[in-house]
C-alpha positions as CSV (number, residue, x, y, z in Angstrom):
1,X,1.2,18.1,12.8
2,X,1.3,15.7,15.2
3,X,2.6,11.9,14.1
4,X,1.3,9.1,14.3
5,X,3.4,6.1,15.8
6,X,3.0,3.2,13.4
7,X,4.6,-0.5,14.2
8,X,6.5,-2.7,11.2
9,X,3.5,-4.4,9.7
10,X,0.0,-3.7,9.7
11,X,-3.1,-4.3,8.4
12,X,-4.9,-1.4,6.2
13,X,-7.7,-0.4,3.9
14,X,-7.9,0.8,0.3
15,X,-11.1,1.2,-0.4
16,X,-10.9,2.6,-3.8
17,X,-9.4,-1.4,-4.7
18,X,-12.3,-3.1,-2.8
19,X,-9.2,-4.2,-0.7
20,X,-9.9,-4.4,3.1
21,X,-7.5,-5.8,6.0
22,X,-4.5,-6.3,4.0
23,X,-1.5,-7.3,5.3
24,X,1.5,-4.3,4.8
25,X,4.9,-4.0,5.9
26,X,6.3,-0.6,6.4
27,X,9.5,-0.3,4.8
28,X,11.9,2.6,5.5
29,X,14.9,1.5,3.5
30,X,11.8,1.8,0.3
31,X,11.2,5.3,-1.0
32,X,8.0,4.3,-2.9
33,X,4.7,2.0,-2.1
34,X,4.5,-1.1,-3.9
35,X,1.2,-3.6,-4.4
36,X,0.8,-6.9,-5.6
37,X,-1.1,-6.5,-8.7
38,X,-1.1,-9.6,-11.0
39,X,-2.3,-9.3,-14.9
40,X,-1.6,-6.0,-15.6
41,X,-2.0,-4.8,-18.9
42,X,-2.1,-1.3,-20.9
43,X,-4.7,-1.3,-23.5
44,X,-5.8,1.4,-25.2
45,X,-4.8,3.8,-22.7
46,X,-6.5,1.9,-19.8
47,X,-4.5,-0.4,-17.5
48,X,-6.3,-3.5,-16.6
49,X,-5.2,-5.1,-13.3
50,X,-6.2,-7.4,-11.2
51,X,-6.3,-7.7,-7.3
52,X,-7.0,-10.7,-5.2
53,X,-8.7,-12.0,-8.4
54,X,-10.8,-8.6,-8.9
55,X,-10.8,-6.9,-12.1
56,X,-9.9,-2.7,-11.8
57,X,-9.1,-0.6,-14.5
58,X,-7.3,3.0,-14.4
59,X,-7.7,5.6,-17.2
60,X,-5.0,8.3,-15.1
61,X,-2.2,6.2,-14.7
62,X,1.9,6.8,-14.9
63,X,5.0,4.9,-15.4
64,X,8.2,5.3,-12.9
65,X,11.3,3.5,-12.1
66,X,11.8,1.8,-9.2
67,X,15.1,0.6,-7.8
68,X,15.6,-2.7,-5.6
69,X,17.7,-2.9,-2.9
70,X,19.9,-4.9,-4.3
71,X,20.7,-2.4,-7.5
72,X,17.8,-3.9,-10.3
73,X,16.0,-0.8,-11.6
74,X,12.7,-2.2,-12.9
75,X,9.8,0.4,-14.6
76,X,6.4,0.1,-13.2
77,X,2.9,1.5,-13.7
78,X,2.0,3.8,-10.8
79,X,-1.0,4.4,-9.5
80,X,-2.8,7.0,-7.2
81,X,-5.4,6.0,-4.8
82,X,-6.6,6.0,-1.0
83,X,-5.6,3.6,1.8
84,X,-7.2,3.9,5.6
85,X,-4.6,3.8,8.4
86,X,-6.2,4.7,12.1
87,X,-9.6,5.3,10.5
88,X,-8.3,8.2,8.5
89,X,-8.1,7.9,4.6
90,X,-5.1,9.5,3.3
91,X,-3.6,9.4,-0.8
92,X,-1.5,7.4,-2.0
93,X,1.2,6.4,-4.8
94,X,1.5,3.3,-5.3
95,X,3.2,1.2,-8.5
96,X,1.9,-2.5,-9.5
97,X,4.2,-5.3,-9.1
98,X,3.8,-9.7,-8.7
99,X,4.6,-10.0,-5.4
100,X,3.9,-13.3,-5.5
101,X,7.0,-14.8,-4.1
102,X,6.5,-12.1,-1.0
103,X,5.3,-12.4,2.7
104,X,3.4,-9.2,2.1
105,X,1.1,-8.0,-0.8
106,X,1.5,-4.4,-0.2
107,X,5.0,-2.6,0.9
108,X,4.4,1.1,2.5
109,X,7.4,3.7,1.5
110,X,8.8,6.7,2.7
111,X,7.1,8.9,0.4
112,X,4.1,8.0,2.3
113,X,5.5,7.9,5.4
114,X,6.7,11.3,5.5
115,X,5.5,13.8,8.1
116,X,2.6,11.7,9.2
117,X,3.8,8.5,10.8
118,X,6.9,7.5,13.5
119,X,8.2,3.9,13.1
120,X,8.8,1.5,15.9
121,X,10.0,-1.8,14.6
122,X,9.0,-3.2,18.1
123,X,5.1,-2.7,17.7
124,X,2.8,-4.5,15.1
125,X,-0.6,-3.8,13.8
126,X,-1.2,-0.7,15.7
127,X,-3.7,0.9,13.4
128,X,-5.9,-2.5,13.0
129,X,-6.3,-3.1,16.6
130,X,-6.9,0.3,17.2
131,X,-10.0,-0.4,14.4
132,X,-10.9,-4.0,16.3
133,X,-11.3,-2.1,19.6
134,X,-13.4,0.3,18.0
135,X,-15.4,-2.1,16.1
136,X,-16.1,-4.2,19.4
137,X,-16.6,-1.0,21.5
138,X,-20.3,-0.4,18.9
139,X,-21.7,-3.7,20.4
C-alpha cells in the first residue's frame, strides 16, 4: 500500500459528528487521536457529548488511558467513528477530551497514522487543498 504524504496540520471531515473542515494537527510524539468534546456525560449506558454546540450520543463506547507528554495519565471515553482525509473515509479511534485551552480541536495519533500516511512537518493542509481544487475544478 502505497502512503500517502500528509503535512503537520490539516483540515478534515468526520461526517459521522456533522463535523466538516476541522482544523487537526498531526501528532507523531501522540499514540492515540484526541477530539474536543465538551459535556460529556455517561448516562444510562449512553454517553452524551457535545461538539461545536451539537448534541451526539454513543451507545458502543469504551474507556482507555491516555498518557500526556509530560507524565499525567488521564482516563477517557473512546470512541470509534469515520474522518475523510484526501476524499477517502477511513475509521477511526478517537477519545473525548476539553481542548479548550488548545490551538487545535482534534489531535491525529500514530495509531491512525500507521501504514497509511508519511509526515512532512514542512507541508500544511495537503488533503484540504487537494479537496478545494477539486471542488473548484466541478464549476
Amino acid at each position: 500500500m502505497t502512503k500517502k504524504i500528509i503535512g503537520r496540520v490539516d483540515k478534515v471531515d468526520f461526517p459521522k459528528l456533522n463535523l466538516f473542515d476541522i482544523a487537526v494537527k498531526i501528532d507523531t510524539g501522540a499514540y492515540t487521536s484526541a477530539i474536543h468534546c465538551s459535556k460529556i456525560v455517561e448516562q444510562n449506558g449512553v454517553l452524551h457529548c457535545d461538539f461545536n454546540g451539537e448534541a451526539i450520543t454513543f451507545s458502543a463506547f469504551s474507556r482507555t488511558d491516555v498518557k500526556s507528554s509530560n507524565g499525567h495519565k488521564e482516563n477517557r471515553y473512546k470512541i470509534k467513528s469515520e474522518v475523510v482525509v484526501f476524499g477517502k473515509s477511513y475509521r477511526i479511534n478517537l477519545t473525548l477530551s476539553t481542548r479548550d485551552d488548545m490551538r487545535f480541536p482534534v489531535l491525529i495519533g500514530r495509531q491512525f497514522l500507521k501504514h497509511k500516511f508519511l509526515v512532512d512537518v514542512d507541508m500544511e493542509h495537503v488533503s484540504f487543498k487537494q479537496k478545494c481544487n477539486e471542488y473548484s475544478n466541478t464549476f
